[in-house]
C-alpha positions as CSV (number, residue, x, y, z in Angstrom):
1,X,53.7,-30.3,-28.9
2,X,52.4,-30.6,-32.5
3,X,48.5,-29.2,-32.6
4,X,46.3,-29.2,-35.9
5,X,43.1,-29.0,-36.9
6,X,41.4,-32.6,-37.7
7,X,38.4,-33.2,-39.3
8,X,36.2,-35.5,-37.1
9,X,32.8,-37.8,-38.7
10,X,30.5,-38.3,-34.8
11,X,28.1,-39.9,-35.1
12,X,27.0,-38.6,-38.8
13,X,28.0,-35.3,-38.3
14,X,31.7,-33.8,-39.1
15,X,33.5,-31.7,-36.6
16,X,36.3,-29.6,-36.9
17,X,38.6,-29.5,-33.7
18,X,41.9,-28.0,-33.1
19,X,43.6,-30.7,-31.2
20,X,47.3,-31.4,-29.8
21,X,49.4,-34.8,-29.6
22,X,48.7,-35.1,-26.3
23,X,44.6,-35.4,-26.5
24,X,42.7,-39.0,-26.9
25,X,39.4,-39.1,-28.5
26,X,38.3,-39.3,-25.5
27,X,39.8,-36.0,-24.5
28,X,37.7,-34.8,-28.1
29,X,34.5,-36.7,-27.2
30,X,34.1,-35.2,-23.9
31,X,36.0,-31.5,-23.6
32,X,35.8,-30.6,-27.0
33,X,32.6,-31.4,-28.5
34,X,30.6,-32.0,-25.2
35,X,29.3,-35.7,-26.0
36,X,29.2,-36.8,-22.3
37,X,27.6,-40.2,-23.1
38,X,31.2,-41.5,-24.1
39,X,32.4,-42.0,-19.7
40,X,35.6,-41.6,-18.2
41,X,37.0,-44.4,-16.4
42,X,40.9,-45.7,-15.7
43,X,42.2,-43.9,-18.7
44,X,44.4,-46.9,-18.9
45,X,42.6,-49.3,-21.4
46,X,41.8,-51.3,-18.6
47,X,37.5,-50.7,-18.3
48,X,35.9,-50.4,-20.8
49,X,33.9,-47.3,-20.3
50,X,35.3,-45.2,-22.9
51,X,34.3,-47.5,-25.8
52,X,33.1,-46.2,-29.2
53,X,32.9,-48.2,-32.4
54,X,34.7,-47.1,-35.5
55,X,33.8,-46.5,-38.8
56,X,33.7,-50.3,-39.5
57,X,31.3,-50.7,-36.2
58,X,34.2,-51.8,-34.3
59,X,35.1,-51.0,-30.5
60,X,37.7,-48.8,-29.9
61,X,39.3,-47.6,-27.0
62,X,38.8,-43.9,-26.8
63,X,41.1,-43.4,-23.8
64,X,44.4,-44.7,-25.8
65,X,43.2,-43.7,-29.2
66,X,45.3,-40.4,-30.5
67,X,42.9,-37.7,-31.6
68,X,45.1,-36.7,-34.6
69,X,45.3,-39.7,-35.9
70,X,41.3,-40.0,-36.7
71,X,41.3,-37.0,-39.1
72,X,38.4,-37.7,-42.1
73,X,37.4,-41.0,-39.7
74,X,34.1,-41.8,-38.5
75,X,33.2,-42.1,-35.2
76,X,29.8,-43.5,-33.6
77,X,29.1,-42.8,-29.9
78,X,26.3,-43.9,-28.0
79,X,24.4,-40.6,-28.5
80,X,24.8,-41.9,-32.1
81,X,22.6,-45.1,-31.6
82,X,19.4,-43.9,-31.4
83,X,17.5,-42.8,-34.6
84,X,14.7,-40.4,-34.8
85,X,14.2,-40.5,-31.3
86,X,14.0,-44.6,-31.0
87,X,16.7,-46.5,-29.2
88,X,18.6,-48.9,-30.9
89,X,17.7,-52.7,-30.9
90,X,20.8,-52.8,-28.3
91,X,19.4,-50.1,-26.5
92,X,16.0,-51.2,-26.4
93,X,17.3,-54.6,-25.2
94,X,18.9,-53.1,-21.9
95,X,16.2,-51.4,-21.2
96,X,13.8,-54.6,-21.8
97,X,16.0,-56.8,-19.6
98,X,17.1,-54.6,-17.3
99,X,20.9,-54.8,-18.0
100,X,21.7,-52.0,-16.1
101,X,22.8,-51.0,-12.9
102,X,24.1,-47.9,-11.9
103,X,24.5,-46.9,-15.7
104,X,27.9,-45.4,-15.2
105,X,29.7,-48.6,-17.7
106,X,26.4,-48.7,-19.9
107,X,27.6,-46.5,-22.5
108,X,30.4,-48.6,-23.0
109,X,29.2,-51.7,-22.3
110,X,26.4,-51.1,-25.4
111,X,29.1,-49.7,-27.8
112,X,30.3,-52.7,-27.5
113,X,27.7,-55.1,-27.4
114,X,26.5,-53.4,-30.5
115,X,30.0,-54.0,-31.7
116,X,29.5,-57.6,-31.4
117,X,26.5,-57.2,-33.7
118,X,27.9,-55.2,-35.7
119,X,30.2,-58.4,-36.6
120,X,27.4,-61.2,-36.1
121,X,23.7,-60.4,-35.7
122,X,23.6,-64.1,-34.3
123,X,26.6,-64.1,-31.6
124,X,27.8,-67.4,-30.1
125,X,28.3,-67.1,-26.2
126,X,32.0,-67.2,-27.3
127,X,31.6,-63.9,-29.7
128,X,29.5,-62.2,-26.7
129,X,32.0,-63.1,-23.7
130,X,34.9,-62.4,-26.3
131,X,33.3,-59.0,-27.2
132,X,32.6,-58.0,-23.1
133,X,36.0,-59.3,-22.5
134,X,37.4,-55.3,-22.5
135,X,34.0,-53.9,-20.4
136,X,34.2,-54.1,-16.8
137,X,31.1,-53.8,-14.4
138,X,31.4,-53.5,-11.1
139,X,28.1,-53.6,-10.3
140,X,26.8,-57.0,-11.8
141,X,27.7,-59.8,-13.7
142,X,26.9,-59.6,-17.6
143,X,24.0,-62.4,-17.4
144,X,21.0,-59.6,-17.7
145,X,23.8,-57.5,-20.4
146,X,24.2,-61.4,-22.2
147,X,20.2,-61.5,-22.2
148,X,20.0,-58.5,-24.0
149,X,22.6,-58.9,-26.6
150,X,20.9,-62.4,-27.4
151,X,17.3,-60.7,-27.7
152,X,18.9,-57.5,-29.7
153,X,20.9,-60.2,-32.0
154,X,17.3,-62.1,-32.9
155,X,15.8,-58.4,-33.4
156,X,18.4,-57.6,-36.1
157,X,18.4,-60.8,-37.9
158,X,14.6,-62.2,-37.3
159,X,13.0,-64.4,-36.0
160,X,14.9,-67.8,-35.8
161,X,13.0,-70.5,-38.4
162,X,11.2,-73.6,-36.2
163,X,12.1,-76.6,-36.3
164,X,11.0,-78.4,-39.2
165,X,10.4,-75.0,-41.1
């Protein structure tokens, strides 16, 4: 089993972990640097839950992603959102629309909703259902989650001109 140390960028800060070829990001996230926000689900790739977004603001799978091979890479978890102790827009949004149930898939859910942003501050319904395509809730739908992304989406990019403007 090959270990080594890796040099991890979370959410702004860097992180030095000794790490083997058999732990995930996930496995890093949660065990090694105690950043519980990031949940646990099928391990599979199949829910969701795990999500984080890359150093491009992309979603990424932290249950299949190999910890060794995101040495010098940045990393943004959901405890990484919030800024000087204000949510996100994204996060704000889900708390203004209520796009929450029992919370346990909201981590991921926002990583990547705030994905989708990170793409298009003005996402068609295609971008958001192709972006939630990966999140599963078991609790609810994703109208109130849709809501929010829409409302966080107008936040970032301003109000939309009126007609005739």
């Amino acid at each position: 089993m090959k270990k080594g140390f890796i040099t991890l960028h979370v959410n702004g800060d860097a992180h030095e972990v000794l790490v083997s070829s058999q732990h995930t990001l996930l496995d890093v996230l949660r065990g090694k640097l105690k950043l519980m926000g990031t949940k646990e689900g099928c391990t599979t790739g199949s829910c969701g839950v795990c999500t984080v977004n890359n150093g491009r603001g992309e979603a990424l799978l932290s249950c299949l992603t190999p910890a060794l091979e995101w040495d010098g890479q940045s990393i943004t978890t959901i405890e990484g959102l919030e800024r000087n102790g204000r949510l996100a827009p994204i996060q704000q949004a889900f708390v203004e629309y209520h796009a929450v149930q029992c919370g346990f898939c909201t981590p991921g859910v926002i990583m990547s909703a705030q994905a989708v942003l990170n793409a298009t501050p003005t996402p068609t319904e295609d971008d958001i259902n192709d972006g939630l395509a990966g999140v599963i809730c078991r609790c609810t739908g994703h109208i109130k989650v849709k809501e929010a992304i829409r409302h966080a989406g107008e936040f970032v990019a301003g109000p939309s001109p009126r007609p005739g403007e």
